[in-house]
C-alpha positions in Angstrom: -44.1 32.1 -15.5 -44.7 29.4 -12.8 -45.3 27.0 -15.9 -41.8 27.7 -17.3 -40.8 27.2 -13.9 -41.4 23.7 -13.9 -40.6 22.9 -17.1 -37.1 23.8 -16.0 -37.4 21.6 -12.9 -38.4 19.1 -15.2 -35.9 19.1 -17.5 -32.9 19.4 -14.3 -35.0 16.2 -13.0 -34.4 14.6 -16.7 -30.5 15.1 -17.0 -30.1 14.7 -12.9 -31.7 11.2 -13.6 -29.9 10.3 -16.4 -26.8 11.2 -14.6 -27.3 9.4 -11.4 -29.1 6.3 -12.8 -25.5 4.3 -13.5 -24.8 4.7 -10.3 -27.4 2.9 -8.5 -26.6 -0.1 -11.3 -24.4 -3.0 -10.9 -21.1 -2.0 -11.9 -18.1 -4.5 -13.0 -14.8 -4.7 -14.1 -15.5 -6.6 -17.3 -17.7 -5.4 -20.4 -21.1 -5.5 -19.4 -25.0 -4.5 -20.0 -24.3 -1.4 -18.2 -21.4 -0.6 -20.2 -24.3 -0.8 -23.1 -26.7 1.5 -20.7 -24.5 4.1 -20.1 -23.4 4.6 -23.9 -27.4 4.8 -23.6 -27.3 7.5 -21.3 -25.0 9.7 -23.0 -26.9 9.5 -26.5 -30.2 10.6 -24.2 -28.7 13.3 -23.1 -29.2 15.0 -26.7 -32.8 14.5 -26.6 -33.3 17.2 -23.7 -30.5 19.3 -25.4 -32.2 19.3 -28.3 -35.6 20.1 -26.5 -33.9 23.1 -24.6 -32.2 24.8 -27.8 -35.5 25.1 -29.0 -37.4 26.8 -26.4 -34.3 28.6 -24.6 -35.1 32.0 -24.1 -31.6 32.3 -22.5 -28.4 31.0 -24.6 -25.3 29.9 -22.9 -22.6 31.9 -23.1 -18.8 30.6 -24.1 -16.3 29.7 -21.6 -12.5 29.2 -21.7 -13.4 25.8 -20.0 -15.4 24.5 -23.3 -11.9 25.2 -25.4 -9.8 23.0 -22.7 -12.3 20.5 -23.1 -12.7 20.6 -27.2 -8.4 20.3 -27.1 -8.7 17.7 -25.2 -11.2 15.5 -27.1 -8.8 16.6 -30.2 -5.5 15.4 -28.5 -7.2 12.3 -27.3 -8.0 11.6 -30.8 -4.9 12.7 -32.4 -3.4 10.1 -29.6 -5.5 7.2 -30.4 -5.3 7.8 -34.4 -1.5 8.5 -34.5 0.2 7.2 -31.7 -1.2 4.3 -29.8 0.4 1.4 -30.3 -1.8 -0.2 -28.6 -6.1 -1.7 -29.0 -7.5 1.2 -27.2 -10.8 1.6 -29.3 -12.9 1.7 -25.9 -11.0 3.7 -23.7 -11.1 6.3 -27.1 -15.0 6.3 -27.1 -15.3 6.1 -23.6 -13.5 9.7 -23.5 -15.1 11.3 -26.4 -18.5 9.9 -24.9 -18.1 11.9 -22.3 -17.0 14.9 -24.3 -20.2 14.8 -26.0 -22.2 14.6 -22.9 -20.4 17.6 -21.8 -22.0 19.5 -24.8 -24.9 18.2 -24.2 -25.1 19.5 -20.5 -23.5 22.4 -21.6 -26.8 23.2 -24.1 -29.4 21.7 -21.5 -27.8 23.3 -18.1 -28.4 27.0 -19.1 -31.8 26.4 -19.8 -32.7 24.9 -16.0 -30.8 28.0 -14.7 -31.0 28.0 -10.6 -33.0 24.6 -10.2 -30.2 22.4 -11.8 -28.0 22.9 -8.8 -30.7 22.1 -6.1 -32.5 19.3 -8.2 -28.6 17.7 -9.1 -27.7 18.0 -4.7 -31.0 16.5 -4.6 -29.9 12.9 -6.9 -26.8 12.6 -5.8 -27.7 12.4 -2.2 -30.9 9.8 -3.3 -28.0 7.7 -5.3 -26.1 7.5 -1.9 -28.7 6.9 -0.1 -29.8 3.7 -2.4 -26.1 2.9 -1.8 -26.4 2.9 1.8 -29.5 0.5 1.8 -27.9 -1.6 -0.6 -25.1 -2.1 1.8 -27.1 -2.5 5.0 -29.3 -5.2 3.5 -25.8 -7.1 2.4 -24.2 -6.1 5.9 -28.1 -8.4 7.0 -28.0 -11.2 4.7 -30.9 -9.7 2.9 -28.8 -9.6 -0.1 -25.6 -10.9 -2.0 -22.6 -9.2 -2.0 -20.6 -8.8 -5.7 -17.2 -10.0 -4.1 -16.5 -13.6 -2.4 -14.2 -11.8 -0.2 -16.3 -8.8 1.3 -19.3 -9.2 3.0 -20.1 -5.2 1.4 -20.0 -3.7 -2.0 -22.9 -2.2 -2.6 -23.6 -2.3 -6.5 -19.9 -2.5 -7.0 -17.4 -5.3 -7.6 -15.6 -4.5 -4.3 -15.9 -2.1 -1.3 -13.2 1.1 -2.4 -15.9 2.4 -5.1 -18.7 2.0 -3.2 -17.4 3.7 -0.1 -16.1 7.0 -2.2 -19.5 6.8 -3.5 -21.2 6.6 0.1 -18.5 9.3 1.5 -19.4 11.8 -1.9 -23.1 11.4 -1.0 -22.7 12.1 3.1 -20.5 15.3 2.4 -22.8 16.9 0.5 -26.0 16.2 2.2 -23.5 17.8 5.5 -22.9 20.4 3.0 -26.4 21.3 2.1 -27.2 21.4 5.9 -24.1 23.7 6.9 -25.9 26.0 4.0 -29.5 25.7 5.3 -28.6 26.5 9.0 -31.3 27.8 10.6 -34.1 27.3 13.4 -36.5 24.2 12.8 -39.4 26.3 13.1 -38.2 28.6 9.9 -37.9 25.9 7.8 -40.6 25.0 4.8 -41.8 21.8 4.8 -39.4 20.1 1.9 -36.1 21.9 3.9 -37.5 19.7 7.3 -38.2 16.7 4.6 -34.7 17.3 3.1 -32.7 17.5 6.6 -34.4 14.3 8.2 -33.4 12.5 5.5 -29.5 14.1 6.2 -29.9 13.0 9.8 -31.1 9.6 8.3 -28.3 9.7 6.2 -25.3 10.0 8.1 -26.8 7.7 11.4 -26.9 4.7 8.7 -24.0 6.0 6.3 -20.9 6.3 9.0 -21.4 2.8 10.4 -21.6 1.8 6.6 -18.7 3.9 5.4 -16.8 2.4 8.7 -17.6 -1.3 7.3 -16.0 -1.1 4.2 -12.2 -0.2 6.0 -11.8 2.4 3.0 -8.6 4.9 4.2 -9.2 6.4 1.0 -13.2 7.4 1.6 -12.2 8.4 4.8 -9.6 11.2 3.8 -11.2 12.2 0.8 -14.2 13.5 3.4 -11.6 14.6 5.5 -10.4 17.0 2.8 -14.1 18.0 2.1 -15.3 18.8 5.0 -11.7 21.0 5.8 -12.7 23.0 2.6 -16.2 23.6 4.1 -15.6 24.4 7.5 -11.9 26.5 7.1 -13.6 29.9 6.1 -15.9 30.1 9.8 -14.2 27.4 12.0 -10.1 27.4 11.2 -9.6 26.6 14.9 -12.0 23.9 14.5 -10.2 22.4 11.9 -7.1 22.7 13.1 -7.8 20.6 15.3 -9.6 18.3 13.4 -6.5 17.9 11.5 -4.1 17.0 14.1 -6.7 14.2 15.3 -7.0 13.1 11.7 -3.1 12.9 11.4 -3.2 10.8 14.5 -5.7 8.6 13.2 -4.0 8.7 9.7 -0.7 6.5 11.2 -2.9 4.7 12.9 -4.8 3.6 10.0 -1.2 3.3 7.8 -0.3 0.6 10.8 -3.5 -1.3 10.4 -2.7 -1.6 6.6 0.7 -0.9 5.7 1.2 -3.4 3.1 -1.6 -1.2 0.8 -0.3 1.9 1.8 3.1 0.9 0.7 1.5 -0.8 -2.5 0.1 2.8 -3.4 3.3 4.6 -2.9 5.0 1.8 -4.9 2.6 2.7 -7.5 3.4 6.6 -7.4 6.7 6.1 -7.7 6.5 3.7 -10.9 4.1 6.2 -12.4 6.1 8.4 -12.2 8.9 6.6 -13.8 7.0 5.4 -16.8 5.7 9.1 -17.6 9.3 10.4 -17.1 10.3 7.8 -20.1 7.8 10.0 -22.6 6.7 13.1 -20.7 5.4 15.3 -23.1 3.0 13.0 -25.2 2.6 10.0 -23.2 3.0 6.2 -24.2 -0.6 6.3 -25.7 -4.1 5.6 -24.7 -4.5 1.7 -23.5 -0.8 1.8 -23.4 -0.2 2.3 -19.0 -0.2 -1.3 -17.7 2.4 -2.3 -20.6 4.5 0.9 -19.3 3.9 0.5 -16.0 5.3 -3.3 -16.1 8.5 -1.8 -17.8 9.2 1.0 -16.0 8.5 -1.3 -12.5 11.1 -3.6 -14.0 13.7 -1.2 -14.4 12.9 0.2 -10.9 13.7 -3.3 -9.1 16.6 -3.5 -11.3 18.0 -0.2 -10.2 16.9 -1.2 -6.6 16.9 -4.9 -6.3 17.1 -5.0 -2.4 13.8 -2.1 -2.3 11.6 -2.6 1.0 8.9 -2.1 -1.5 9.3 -5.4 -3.3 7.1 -7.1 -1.3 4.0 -4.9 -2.2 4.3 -5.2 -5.9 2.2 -6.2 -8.0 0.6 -6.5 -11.5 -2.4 -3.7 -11.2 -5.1 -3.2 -13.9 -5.7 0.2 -12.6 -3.5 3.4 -12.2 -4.5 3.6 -8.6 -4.3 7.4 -9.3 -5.9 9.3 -11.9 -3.9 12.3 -12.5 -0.4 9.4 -12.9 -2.6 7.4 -15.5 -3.3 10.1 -17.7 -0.1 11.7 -17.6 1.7 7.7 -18.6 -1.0 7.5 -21.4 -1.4 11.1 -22.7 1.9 12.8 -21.0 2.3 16.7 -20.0 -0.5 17.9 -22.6 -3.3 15.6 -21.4 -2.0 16.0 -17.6 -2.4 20.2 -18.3 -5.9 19.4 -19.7 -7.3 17.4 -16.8 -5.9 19.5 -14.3 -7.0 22.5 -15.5 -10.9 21.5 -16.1 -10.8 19.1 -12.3 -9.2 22.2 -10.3 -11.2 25.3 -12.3 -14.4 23.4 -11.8 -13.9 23.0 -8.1 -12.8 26.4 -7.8 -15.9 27.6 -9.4 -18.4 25.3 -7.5 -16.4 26.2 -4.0 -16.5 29.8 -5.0 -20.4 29.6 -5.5 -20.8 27.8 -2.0 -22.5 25.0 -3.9 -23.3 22.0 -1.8 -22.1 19.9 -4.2 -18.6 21.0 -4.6 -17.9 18.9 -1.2 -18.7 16.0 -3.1 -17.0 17.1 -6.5 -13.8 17.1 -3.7 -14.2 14.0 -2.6 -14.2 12.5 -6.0 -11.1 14.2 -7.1 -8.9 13.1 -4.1 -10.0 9.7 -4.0 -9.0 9.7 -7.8 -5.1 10.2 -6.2 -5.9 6.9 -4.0 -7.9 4.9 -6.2 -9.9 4.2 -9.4 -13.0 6.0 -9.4 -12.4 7.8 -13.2 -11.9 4.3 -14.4 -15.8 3.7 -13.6 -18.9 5.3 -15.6 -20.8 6.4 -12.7 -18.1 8.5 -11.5 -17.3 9.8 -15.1 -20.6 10.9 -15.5 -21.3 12.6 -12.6 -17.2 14.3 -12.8 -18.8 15.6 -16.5 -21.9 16.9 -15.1 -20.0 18.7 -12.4 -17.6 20.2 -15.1 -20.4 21.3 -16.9 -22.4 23.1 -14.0 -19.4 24.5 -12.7 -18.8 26.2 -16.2 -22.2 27.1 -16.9 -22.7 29.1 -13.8 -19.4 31.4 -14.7 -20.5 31.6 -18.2 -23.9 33.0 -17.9 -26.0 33.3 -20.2 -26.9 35.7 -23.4 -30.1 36.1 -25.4 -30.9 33.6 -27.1 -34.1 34.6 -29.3 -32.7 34.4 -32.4 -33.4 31.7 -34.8 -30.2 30.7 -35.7 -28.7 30.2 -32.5 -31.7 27.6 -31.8 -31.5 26.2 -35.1 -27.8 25.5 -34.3 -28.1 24.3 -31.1 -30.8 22.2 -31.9 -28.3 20.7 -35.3 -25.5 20.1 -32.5 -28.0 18.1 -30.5 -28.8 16.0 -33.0 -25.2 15.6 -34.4 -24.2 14.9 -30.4 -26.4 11.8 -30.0 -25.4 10.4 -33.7 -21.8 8.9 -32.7 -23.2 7.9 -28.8 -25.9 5.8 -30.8 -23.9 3.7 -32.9 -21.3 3.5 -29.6 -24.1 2.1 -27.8 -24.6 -0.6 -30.8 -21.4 -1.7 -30.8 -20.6 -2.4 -26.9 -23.5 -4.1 -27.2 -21.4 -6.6 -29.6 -18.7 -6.3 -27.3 -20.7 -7.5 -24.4 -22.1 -10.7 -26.5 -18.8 -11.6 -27.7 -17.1 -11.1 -23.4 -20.9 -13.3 -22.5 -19.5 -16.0 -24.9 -15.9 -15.9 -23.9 -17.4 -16.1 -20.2 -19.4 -19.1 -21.3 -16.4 -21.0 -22.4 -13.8 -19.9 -20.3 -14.4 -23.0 -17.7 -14.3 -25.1 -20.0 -11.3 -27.2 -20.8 -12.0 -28.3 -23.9 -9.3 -27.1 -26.5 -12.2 -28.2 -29.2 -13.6 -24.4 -28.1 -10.6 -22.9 -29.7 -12.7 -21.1 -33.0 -15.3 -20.1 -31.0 -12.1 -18.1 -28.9 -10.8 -16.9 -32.1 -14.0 -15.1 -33.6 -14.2 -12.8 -30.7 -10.8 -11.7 -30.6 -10.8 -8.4 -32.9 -13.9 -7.3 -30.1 -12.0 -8.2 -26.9 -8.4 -8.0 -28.1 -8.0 -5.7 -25.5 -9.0 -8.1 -22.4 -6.4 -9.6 -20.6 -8.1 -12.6 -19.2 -9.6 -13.1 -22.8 -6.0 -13.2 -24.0 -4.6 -15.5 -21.7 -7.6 -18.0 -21.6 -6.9 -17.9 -25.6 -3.2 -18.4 -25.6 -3.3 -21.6 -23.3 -6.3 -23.0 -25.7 -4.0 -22.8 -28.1 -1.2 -24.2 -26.0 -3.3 -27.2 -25.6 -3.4 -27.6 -29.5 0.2 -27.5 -29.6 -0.4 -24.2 -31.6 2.5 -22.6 -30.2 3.3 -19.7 -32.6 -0.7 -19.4 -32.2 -0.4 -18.9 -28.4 2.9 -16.9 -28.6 1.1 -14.6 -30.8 -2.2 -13.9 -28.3 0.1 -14.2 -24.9 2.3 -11.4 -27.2 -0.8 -9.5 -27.4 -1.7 -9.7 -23.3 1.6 -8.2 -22.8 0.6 -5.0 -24.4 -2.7 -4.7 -22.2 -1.4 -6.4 -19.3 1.9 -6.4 -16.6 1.2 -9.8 -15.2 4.3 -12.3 -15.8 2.2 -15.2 -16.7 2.0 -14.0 -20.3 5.5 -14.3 -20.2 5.9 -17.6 -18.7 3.7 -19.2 -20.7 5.4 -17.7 -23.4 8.8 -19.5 -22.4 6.9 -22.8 -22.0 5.9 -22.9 -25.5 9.2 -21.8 -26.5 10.7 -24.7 -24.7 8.1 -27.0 -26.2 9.6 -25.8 -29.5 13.1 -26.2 -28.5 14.1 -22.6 -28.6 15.3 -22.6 -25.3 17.3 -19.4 -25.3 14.3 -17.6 -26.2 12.6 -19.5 -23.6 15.1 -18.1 -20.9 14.6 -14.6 -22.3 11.1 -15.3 -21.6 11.3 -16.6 -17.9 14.0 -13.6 -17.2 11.0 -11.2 -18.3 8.5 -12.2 -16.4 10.7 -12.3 -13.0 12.0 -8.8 -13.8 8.4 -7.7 -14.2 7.6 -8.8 -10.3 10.7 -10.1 -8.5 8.7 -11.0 -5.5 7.3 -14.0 -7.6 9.0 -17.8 -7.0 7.5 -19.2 -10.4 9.8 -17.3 -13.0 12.8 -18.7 -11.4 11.6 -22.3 -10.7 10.8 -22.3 -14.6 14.2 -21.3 -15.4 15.7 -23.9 -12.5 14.1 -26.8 -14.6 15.0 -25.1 -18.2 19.0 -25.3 -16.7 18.5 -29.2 -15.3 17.0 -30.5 -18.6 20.1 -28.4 -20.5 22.9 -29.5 -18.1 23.4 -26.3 -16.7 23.8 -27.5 -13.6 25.7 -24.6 -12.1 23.3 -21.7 -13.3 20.2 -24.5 -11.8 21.9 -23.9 -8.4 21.9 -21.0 -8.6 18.3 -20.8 -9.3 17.9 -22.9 -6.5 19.3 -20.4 -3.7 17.7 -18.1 -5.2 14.4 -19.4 -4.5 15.1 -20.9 -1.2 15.9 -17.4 -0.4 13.1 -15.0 -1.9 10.5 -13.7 0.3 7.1 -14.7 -1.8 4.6 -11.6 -1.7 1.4 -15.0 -1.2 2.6 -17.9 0.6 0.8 -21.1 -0.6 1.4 -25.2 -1.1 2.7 -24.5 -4.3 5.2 -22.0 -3.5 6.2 -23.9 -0.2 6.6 -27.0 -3.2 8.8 -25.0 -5.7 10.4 -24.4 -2.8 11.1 -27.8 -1.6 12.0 -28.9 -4.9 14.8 -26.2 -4.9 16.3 -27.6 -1.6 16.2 -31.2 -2.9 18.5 -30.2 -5.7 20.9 -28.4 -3.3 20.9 -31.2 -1.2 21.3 -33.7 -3.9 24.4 -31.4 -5.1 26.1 -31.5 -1.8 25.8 -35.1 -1.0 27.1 -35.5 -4.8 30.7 -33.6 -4.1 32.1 -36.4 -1.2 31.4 -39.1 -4.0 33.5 -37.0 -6.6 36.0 -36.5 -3.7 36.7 -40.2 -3.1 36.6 -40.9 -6.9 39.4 -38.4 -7.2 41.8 -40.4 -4.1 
């Protein structure tokens, strides 16, 4: 009996590892060897699957949440395969990676029983507090940080990650020791090992968590710790709430412009799923219906306080929006249903964890963290404990059951495999592009062009490739690529580029199309209309350049810089030129 005991402490150890080892990794924004490890990850997960269908005295029973979960992998599929427009092969395997690792836990959970939940509180809090040295030694000089602009990022590309990760970590080691309350003298030794290391925790982790000026990590644990304490201590809260309001307008002063940037982002959302609420625009499709639907906002409200926060973001800023602009109404049921069910399970269950699993879900309204694997893995494990611990368990002696759990193991890891092989392709064709990008050299062109069925879904990729071929005078070439940003991307600079090499080919309506696009896209931007101001000088439109030019004397740029302030002088010349042009006419005329 004790042996079986620690084989199922061993095998919670194994998936809690596999789990929790992306997020002590270094994480970016752009294909890399992690993207390759954590593919890894999920086809490893069938290996102790496999190993507990075998020897599984217990078999997992069914759950309403594994049906949500299978329709959803099937919709996302349907959704990729019939309606995409647009190149989403990696956000499709992404999702149905994760699907499979959610079958995979589901087949290995079981069989750990109780010690899954105390060995999984156990790596997440050692992942956070990795984080938290990571970020101490960068706040020292000890090490670099991944961002020229923050001195703190842990393993991330920029602090708003790294802090939900720091704040998921703190709540549920305050969590586990609001659960284990008690005298000191009562406690076995790895319970006094286990709430040092909390006390550790949070004297290193607040000043840390302060550092990074996250708003977002800072309410999400708000939220958390409300959940945790409103059963015994509502007056408590109550309180805590009214300071945390205070604090909260105090904090929307300090940073308005984000804030606003955030609603902004809500709003357009919101917009862009109304345009195809039931099925969505498609997977890989938001940014493309974001930049529309934010165009036809500013058109309907040209003179919007909120102009001056927009921008061109690559993430939805809110996980719930994205999915519902990509998937509509029938993916937004799906992922609410499995996100609010597993946190009602895991608070139901008093599970230390669940604090965390709260944090994680209301940063998602603030921020990005489902666009990252770490936090993808560890929402699927989550999902997958929460469900296992209402499911139960049946026998599971009979042969066939572990013949057929030990067939879906294998069958699991198959796809995951050959994922992993080709993101590693992907990654050696982004290394290359990466190589070449700072170069200048237009004589780099075909090594551009090989890559492009791989990374055909990379912005930066596409743009660096369109002006290469600008440079050639390949302007149908470039059209074609910068045509091809535009369906990945919102930023206007596809579009202006566009109208240049229109103009270069003397197609200067479609040029003005082009210019008109990309200022409709982000009206706070002075670029769009100093392109068209020169396209109306060099066609005589002298009338429509003026009006250019008060235009841009009078926009508000979102970034002042030399070249704006330029564009800008430029613009004031011509209306000065105009007006010392009209005496001349007048004394012509007597």
């Amino acid at each position: 009996m004790k042996r079986y005991k620690l084989i199922r402490y061993g095998m919670a150890a194994i998936l809690t590892a596999i789990l929790c080892l992306p997020a002590v990794w270094k994480t970016v924004a752009y294909p890399s060897v992690s993207d390759v490890w954590c593919y890894g990850m999920v086809a490893m997960l069938s290996i102790p699957a496999f190993c507990a269908s075998l020897r599984a005295r217990q078999w997992p029973r069914p759950h309403a949440l594994d049906a949500i979960v299978l329709l959803w992998a099937l919709y996302m599929a349907c959704n990729y395969w019939f309606l995409s427009p647009y190149p989403a092969t990696e956000d499709f395997r992404e999702a149905e990676a994760l699907c499979l690792a959610y079958a995979a836990l589901r087949l290995a959970i079981p069989f750990c029983g109780k010690a899954f939940g105390s060995v999984w509180t156990t790596g997440l809090c050692l992942a956070g507090l990795y984080q938290i040295y990571t970020g101490i030694a960068q706040l020292a000089g000890w090490e670099p940080s991944h961002h020229y602009r923050y001195a703190l990022t842990g393993t991330f590309f920029n602090p708003g990650p790294y802090a939900i990760l720091v704040a998921i970590a703190l709540t549920i080691s305050v969590a586990w020791l609001y659960n284990h309350k008690g005298a000191w003298t009562g406690l076995s030794r790895p319970d006094k090992i286990f709430r040092v290391t909390v006390y550790a925790m949070w004297v290193t982790g607040l000043p840390v968590l302060a550092a990074t000026w996250s708003r977002t990590a800072w309410v999400a644990l708000a939220v958390a710790l409300t959940v945790m304490l409103w059963r015994g201590h509502r007056r408590m809260v109550l309180g805590g709430l009214a300071v945390a309001a205070c604090l909260g307008v105090c904090a929307y002063a300090m940073k308005q412009n984000s804030a606003d940037g955030r609603l902004l982002m809500t709003i357009v959302a919101g917009k862009a799923w109304m345009a195809e609420w039931l099925t969505g625009h498609g997977l890989g499709g938001f940014a493309h219906a974001y930049g529309e639907a934010q165009a036809a906002f500013f058109t309907e409200h040209p003179d919007s306080p909120l102009l001056s926060v927009a921008g061109s973001p690559e993430y939805a800023f809110n996980g719930l929006a994205g999915v519902g602009v990509e998937q509509g109404f029938i993916g937004m049921a799906c992922a609410l249903t499995i996100t609010s069910w597993t946190a009602f399970i895991l608070v139901r269950k008093r599970e230390a964890s669940a604090c965390g699993y709260i944090v994680l879900l209301v940063a998602s309204m603030f921020s990005y963290p489902f666009s990252l694997w770490p936090f993808r893995l560890w929402a699927t494990g989550w999902a997958a404990y929460a469900v296992s611990l209402q499911a139960g368990t049946g026998t599971g002696s009979v042969w066939w059951k572990k013949a057929s759990g030990a067939a879906m193991a294998i069958l699991l890891a198959v796809p995951s495999v050959w994922w992993t092989a080709e993101t590693k392709t992907r990654v050696e064709a982004y290394g290359e592009y990466r190589a070449l990008s700072g170069i200048q050299d237009a004589a780099f062109v075909d090594d551009f062009r090989k890559n492009y069925d791989r990374l055909k879904d990379r912005p930066e990729y596409l743009f660096t490739y369109g002006k290469a071929l600008r440079e050639l005078e390949r302007y149908n070439d470039s059209n074609a690529a910068l045509r091809q940003g535009t369906r990945v991307s919102c930023d206007p600079m596809f579009h202006v580029i566009t109208g240049n090499n229109y103009l270069d080919l003397g197609a200067t309506r479609e040029a003005e199309t082009a210019y008109c696009k990309a200022f409709s896209l982000l009206p706070n931007r002075v670029y769009p209309l100093y392109r068209l101001m020169k396209l109306y000088e060099a066609t005589g439109k002298d009338e429509k350049a003026r009006d250019m030019a008060r235009r841009i004397t009078a926009l508000r740029a979102k970034v002042d810089s030399p070249a704006v302030r330029k564009m800008k002088e430029e613009a004031e010349d011509l209306l000065q030129q105009t007006h010392a042009q009209k005496p001349q006419r007048k004394n012509k005329a007597l």
